[in-house]
MDAnalysis code that builds the backbone (N, CA, C; Angstrom):
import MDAnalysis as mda
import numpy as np

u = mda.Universe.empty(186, n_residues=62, atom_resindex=np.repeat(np.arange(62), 3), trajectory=True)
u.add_TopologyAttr("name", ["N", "CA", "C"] * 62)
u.add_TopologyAttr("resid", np.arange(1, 63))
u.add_TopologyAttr("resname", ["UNK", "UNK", "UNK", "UNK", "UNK", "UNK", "UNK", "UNK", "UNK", "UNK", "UNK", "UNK", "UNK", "UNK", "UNK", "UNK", "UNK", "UNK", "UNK", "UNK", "UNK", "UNK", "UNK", "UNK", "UNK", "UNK", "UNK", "UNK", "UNK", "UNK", "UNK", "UNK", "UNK", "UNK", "UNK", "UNK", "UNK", "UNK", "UNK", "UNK", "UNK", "UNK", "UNK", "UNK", "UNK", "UNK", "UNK", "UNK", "UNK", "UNK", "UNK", "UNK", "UNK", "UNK", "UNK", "UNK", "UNK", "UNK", "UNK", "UNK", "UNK", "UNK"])
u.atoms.positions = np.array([
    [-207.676, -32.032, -93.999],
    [-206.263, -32.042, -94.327],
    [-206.099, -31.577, -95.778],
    [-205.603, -30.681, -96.067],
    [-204.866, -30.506, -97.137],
    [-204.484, -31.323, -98.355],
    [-204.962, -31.362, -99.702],
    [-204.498, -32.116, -100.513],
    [-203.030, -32.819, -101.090],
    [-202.145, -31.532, -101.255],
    [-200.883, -32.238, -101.027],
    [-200.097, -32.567, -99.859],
    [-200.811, -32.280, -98.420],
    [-200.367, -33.014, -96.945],
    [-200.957, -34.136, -96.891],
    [-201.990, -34.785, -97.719],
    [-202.550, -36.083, -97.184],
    [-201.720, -37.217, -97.492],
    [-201.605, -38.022, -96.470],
    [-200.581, -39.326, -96.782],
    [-201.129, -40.053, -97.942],
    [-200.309, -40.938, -99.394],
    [-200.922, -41.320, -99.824],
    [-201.180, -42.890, -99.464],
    [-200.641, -43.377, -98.374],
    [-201.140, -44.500, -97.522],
    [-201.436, -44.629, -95.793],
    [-201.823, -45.287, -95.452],
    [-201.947, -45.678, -93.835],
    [-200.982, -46.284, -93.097],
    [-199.515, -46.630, -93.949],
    [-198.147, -46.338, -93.231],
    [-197.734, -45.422, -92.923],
    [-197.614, -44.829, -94.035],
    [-196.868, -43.116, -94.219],
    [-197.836, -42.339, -93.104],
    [-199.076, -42.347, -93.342],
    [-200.330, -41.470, -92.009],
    [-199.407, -42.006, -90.354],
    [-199.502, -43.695, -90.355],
    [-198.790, -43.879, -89.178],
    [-197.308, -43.016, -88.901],
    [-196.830, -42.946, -89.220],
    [-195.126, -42.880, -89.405],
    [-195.309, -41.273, -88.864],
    [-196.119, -40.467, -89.444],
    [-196.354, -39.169, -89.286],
    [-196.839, -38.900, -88.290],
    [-197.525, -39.595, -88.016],
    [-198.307, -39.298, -86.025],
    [-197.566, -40.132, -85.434],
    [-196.548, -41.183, -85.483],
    [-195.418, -41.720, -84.231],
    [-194.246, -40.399, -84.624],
    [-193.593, -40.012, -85.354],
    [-192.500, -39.579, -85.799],
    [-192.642, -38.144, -86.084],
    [-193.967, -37.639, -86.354],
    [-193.719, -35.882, -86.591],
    [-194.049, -36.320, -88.147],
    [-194.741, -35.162, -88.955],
    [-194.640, -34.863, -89.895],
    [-193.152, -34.066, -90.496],
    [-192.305, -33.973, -91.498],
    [-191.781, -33.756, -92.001],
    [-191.488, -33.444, -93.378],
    [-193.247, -33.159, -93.969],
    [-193.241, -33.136, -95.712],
    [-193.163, -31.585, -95.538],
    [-192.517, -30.761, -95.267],
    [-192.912, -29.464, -95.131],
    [-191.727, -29.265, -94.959],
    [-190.431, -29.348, -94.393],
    [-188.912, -29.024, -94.619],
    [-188.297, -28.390, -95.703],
    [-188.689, -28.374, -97.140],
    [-188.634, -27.398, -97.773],
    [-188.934, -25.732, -97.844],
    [-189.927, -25.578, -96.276],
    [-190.787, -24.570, -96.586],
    [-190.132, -23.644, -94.896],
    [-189.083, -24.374, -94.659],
    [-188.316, -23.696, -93.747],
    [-188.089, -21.817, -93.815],
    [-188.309, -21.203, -92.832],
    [-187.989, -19.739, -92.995],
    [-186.662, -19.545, -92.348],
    [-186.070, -19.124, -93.205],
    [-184.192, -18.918, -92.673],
    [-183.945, -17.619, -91.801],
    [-184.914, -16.750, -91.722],
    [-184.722, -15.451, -90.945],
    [-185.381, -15.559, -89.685],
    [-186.346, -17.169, -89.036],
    [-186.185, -17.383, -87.629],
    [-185.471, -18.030, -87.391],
    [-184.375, -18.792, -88.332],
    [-183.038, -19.274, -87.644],
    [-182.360, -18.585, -86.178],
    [-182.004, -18.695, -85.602],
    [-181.189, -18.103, -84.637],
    [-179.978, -17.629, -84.993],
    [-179.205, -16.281, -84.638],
    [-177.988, -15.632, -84.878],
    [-176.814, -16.260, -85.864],
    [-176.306, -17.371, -84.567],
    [-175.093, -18.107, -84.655],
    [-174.950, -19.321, -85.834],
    [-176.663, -19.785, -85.784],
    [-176.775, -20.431, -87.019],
    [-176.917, -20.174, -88.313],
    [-177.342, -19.133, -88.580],
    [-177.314, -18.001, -89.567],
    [-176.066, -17.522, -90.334],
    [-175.180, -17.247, -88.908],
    [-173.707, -16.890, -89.432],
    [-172.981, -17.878, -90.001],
    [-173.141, -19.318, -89.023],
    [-172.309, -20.796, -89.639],
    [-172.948, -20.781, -91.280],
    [-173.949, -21.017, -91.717],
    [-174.412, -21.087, -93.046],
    [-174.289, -19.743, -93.919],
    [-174.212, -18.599, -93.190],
    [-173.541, -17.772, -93.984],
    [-172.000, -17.567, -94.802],
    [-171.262, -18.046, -93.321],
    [-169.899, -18.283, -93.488],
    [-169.207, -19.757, -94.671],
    [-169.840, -20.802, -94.377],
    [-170.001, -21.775, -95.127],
    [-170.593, -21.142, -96.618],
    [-171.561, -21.046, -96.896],
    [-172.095, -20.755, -98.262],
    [-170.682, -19.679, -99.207],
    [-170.607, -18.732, -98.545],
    [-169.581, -17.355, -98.521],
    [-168.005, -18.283, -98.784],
    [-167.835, -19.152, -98.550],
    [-166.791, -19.666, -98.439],
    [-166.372, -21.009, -99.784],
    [-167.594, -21.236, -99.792],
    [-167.265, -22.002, -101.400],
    [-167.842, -21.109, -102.211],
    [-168.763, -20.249, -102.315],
    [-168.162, -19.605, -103.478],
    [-167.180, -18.547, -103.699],
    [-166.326, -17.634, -102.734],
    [-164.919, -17.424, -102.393],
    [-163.992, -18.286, -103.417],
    [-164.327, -20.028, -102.949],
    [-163.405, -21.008, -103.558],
    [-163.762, -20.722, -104.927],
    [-164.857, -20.881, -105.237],
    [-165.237, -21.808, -106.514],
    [-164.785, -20.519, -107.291],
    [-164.587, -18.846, -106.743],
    [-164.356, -17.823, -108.053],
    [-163.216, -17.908, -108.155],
    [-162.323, -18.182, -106.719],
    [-160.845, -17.769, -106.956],
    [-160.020, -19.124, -107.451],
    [-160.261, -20.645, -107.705],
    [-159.734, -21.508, -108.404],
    [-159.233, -21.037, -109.609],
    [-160.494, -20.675, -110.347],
    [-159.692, -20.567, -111.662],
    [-158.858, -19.034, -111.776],
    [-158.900, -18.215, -110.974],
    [-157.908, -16.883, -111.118],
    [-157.038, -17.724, -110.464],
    [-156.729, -18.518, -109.659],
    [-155.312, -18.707, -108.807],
    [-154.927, -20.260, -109.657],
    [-156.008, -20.890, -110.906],
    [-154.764, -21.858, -111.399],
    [-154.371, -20.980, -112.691],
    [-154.445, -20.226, -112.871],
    [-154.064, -19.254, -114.325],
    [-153.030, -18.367, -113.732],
    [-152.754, -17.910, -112.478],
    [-151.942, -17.325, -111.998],
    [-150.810, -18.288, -111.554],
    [-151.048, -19.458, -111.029],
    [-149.733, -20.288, -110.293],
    [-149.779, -21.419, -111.364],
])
C-alpha cells in the first residue's frame, strides 16, 4: 500500500474495507464525467461568476 493511502489506524483501515475508500476524491477526472453532468457544473460555475462580475457594474449603474 502506498504511503500516503495507508490508514493511520485500524479504525480508519476498517471503515475503508466496510465503506469504500474515499481518500482519493480530490483526484477526480472531470472529463469522464458524463455530458449532462458536465453541463449542470458548467452552467452553475458560468453563472456565479456572470453574478459576481455584473453586481458591481449593475450597483454603480442602478
Amino acid at each position: 500500500m502506498d504511503e500516503d493511502k495507508k490508514p493511520f489506524n485500524d479504525a480508519i483501515d476498517h471503515m475503508n474495507k466496510i465503506e469504500g475508500n474515499v481518500s482519493n476524491l480530490g483526484n477526480t477526472d472531470l472529463e469522464k464525467l458524463p455530458r449532462p453532468l458536465k453541463y449542470i457544473g458548467y452552467f452553475i460555475v458560468g453563472f456565479f461568476l456572470i453574478t459576481i462580475l455584473l453586481l458591481p457594474i449593475l450597483s454603480f449603474i442602478l
